[in-house]
N, C-alpha and C positions, 0 to 999 in steps of 0.2 A: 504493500500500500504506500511506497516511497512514490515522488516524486510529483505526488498531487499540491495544489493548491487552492484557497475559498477565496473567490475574488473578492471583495470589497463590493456594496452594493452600487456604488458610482460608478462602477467600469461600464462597459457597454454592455446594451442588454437587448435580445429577441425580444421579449415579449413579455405580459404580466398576468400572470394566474389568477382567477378570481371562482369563487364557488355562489350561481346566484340564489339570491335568497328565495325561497317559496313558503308553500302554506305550511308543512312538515319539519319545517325548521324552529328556532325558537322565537322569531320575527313574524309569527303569524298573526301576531298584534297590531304590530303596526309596518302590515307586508308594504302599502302604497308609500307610505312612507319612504321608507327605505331602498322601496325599488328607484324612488325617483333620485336618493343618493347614489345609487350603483349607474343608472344610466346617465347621470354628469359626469361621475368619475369617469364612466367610460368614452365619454364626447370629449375630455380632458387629456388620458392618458392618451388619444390615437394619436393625438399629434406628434407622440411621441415613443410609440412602441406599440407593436400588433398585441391585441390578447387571447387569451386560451380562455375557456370558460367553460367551467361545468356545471349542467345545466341538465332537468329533469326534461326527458324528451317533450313532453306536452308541451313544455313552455317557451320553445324555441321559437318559433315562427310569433308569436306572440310580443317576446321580446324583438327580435328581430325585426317586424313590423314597427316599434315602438322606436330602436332607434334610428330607423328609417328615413323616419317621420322629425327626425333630429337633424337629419342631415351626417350622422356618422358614418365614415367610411366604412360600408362594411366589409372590404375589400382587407381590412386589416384586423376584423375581429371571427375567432375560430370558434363555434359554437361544437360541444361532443355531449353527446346523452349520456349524463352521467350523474346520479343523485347521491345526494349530501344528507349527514345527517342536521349541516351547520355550516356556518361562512365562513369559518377562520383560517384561509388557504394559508397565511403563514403557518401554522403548526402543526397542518397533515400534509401540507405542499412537497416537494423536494429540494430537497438544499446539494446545489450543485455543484462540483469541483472539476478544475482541470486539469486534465493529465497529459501526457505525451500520446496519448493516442485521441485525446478530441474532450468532452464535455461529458462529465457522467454524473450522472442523477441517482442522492444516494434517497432511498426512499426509508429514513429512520422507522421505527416502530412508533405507532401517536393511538395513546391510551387516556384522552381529553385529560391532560393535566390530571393523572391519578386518577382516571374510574372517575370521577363526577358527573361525567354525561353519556350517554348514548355516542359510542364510536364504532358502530361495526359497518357502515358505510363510511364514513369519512377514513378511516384507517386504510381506504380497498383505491381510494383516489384516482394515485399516483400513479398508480397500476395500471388499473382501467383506460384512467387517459393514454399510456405507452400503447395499449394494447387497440386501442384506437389511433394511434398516428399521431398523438400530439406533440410527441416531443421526436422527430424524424432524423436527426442530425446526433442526438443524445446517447450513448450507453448507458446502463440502468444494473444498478444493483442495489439487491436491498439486507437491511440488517434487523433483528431484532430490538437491538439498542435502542431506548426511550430516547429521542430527542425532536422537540418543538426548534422552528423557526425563529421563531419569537426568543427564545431565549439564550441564544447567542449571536456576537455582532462580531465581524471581520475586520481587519485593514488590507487586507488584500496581499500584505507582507509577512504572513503568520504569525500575527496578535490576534490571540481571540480573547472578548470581553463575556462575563459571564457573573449570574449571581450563585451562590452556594445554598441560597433560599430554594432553589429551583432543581441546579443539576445535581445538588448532591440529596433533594428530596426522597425519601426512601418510598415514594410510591410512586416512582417513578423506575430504576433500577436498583431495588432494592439490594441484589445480592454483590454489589461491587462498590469498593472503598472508594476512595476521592482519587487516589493512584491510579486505580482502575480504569477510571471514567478519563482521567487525562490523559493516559493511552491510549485508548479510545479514539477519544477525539483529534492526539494528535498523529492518530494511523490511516482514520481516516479522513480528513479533512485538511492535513501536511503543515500542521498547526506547529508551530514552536513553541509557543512561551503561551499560559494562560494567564491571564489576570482575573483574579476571583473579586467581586465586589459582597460584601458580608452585611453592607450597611444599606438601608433604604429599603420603601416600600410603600405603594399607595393604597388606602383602603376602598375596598369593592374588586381589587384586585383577585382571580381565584385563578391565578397561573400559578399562583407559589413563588411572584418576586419575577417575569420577565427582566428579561435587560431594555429591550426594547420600551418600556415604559418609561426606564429610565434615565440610562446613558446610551449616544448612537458615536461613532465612528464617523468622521467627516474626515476629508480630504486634507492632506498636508499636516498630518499628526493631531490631530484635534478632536477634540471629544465634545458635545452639547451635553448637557446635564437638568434633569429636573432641579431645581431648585426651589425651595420656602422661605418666603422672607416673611412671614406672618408667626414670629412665637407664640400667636395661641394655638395654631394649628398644630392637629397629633402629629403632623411630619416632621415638624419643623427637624428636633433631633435629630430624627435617623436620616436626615435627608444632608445635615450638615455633616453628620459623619461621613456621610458617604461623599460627598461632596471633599473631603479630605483622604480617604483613600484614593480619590480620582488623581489628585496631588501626588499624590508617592510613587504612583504607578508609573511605569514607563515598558515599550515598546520593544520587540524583539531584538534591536540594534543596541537598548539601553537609553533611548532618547524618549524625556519625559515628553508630555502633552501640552499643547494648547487647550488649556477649558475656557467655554461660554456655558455661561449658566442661561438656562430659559426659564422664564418667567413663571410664576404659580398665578395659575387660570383662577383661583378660587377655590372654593367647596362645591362640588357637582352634586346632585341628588338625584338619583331616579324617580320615576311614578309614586314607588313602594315605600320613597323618603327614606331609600337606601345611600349613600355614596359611592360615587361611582369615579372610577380612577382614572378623570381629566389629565390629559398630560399634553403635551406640545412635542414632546418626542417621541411620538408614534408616526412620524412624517414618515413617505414616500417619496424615494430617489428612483424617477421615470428617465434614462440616460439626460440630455440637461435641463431637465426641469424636478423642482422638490414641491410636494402637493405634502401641504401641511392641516392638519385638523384643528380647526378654532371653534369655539364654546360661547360665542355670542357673551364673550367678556373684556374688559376695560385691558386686559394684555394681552389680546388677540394683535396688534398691531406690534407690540415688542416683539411676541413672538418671531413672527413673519421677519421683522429686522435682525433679531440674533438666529435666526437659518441664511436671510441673504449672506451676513459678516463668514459664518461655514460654511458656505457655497458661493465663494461672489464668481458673476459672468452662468449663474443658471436663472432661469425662470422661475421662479417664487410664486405659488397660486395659496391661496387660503381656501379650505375647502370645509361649510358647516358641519363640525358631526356631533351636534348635540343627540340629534338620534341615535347615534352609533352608540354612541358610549352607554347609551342604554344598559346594554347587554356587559358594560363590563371592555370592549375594544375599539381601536380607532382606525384608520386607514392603513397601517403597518398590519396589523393583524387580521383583514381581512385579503391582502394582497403576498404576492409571491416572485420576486421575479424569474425569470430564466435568462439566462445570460446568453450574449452575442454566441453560437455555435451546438445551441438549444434546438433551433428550428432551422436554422438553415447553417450550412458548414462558415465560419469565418475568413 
């Protein structure tokens, strides 16, 4: 398993994996809703990357008429009948590496975050779509190993960002030590150096501590970070702790980090006057342009300015997902990309 690498999500990319929402999903509440979030996002991304999409056969032509009617290209969106138990294509998706023979799709084992939900379709995905032609240009191997999308971030130079809340979760793979799991990861994804984050955590959060919620990997050694600047909020702590491990940390070469802190959104609440884990670093890197999720809050506009400062010379869109978060995710965790030699050879 030598000689692999995990690009960074800003390299160049095929194409973006999306699972659409239906009535069978846990969005059957507020399906219109939501549909009409997935079909911007996808009048958004064309401009800048084909998508894959799985999708319950009945509802193809349906959607497809819809976005039609949008004027989206559909020339660059792949519709395969394929049903979901749920949306979150980051964490039954494939997480893809490069090797000397071309791009290969490792398809991890995905057991909803420890058995909490219904996963015996969404675990079969991956698969299904290979076995329909959606990934034509790809090799495909799969492993039993527990691992979410969501909860690791690349630099594309083998640094992988990770929390200890999550991967060394025992119901997850429970029968392998923390050694273990760093073998693992760096056998098959050509990982050098892990950096563990121990600190932080948003509540409404039931990933068990994503990284993705937290800190993300930007270009030129730099890390965005959730940040709290409100000491009454239950984060503030573990958010500052963490916020100092970012600090100490440094990259496979030995070169610390650039941090930008992003703004705290506020206190989010769902329907149920649950909390729900608002963050600004669940953004999407579509090749140049970054589609960031804002909360119809007073630092929605910060936001969006400390992502241009980690991405300057891409296209910056703020994209609503006060609905999203509904559920608990935002635009990172409904999305998945494939990388340049995915769909078509490089």
């Amino acid at each position: 398993m030598t000689n692999r690498r995990l690009p960074a999500e800003w390299e160049p990319q095929d194409a973006i994996l999306l699972a659409w929402p239906h009535k069978d999903t846990g969005w059957s509440g507020q399906l219109d809703e939501l549909t009409q979030l997935y079909e911007a996002l996808v009048s958004v991304i064309c401009d800048f990357a084909d998508l894959v999409i799985a999708i319950p056969e009945g509802e193809i032509e349906d959607v497809r008429a819809r976005l039609a009617a949008m004027d989206v290209p559909l020339e660059y969106v792949y519709f395969y009948p394929v049903v979901s138990n749920d949306t979150w294509a980051r964490d039954f998706g494939p997480v893809t590496v490069q090797t000397e023979e071309g791009m290969k799709l490792i398809d991890f084992g995905f057991n909803a975050w420890g058995g909490k939900y219904p996963f015996d379709l969404d675990s079969k995905i991956t698969q299904r779509l290979r076995e329909l032609g959606a990934f034509p240009s790809a090799q495909y191997e799969a492993l039993d190993f527990i691992l979410e999308g969501g909860s690791i971030e690349s630099d594309g130079k083998g640094t992988l960002l990770t929390t200890t809340s999550c991967l060394l979760n025992k119901n997850r793979n429970p029968g392998l030590s923390k050694e273990q799991i760093e073998e693992q990861l760096k056998n098959t994804l050509g990982i050098k150096k892990i950096n563990w984050i121990s600190s932080g955590y948003l509540a409404g959060d039931d990933t068990d501590g994503h990284v993705d919620v937290l800190a993300r990997f930007c270009p030129q050694d730099t890390i965005v970070y959730t940040a709290c600047d409100d000491e009454q909020d239950e984060h503030y702590a573990a958010l500052k702790q963490m916020e100092a491990e970012l600090k100490a940390m440094t990259n496979a070469e030995g070169q610390s980090y650039r941090l930008l802190a992003l703004p705290w959104p506020g206190a989010k609440f769902n329907d149920s006057d649950e909390r729900v884990p608002a963050t600004y670093a669940n953004f999407l890197i579509v090749n140049e342009a970054v589609l960031v999720p804002i909360y119809d809050s007073l630092s929605d506009e910060d936001a969006l300015d400390v992502i241009s400062q980690a991405f300057p010379g891409y296209e910056i869109f703020g994209i609503p997902c006060s609905s999203l978060i509904e559920r608990g995710g935002s635009l990172h965790c409904i999305t998945m990309q494939l990388p340049e030699g995915v769909l078509l050879q490089a």
